[in-house]
N, C-alpha and C positions, 0 to 999 in steps of 0.2 A: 839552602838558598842557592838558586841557579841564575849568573847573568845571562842573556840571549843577547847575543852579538847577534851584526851585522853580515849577512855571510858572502857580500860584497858591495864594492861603494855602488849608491845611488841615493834616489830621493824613496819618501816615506808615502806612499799612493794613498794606504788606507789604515786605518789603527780598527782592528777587531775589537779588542778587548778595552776595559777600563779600570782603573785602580780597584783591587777588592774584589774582582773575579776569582772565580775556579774554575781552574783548567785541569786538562789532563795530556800527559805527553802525546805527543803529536798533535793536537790540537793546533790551529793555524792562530795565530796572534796579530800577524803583522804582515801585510803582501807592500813590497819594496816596485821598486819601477827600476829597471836597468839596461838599458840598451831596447827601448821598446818592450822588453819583455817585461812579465810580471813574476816576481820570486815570492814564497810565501816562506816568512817566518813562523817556527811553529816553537810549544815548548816543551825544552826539551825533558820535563818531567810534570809531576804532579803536582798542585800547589795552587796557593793566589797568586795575582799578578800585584806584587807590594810597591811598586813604582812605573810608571811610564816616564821614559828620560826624553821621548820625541814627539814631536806633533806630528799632525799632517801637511804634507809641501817639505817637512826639513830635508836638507840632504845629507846624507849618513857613509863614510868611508867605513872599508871594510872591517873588520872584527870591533866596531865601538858594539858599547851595551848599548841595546835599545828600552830594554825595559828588566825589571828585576824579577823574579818567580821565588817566593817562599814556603 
């Protein structure tokens, strides 16, 4: 089981995925908005995604979980 932090504060743009997905490492998850830019969360290994802790619009400081990967 892998959390996926935050990998700096901002808001949440776009949510990829949804509970019960398979993913595979590096796979993009989660693109953040930060200072005008767009940051993409990816994860960091293989697995479902067994929780999503964010919507879309929330705003996120850096290293929270955003979602869970098991």
């Amino acid at each position: 089981m892998a959390d996926v932090l935050a990998p700096m504060s901002g808001n949440i743009w776009k949510i990829i995925v949804k509970e019960g997905d398979l993913v595979s490492e590096g796979d993009e998850l989660i693109i953040m908005e930060a200072m005008k830019m767009e940051i993409p969360v990816t994860a960091p290994c293989d697995g479902t995604v067994k929780s999503l802790l964010v919507k879309e619009g929330d705003p996120s400081e850096a290293d929270s979980v955003l979602l869970i990967v098991e």
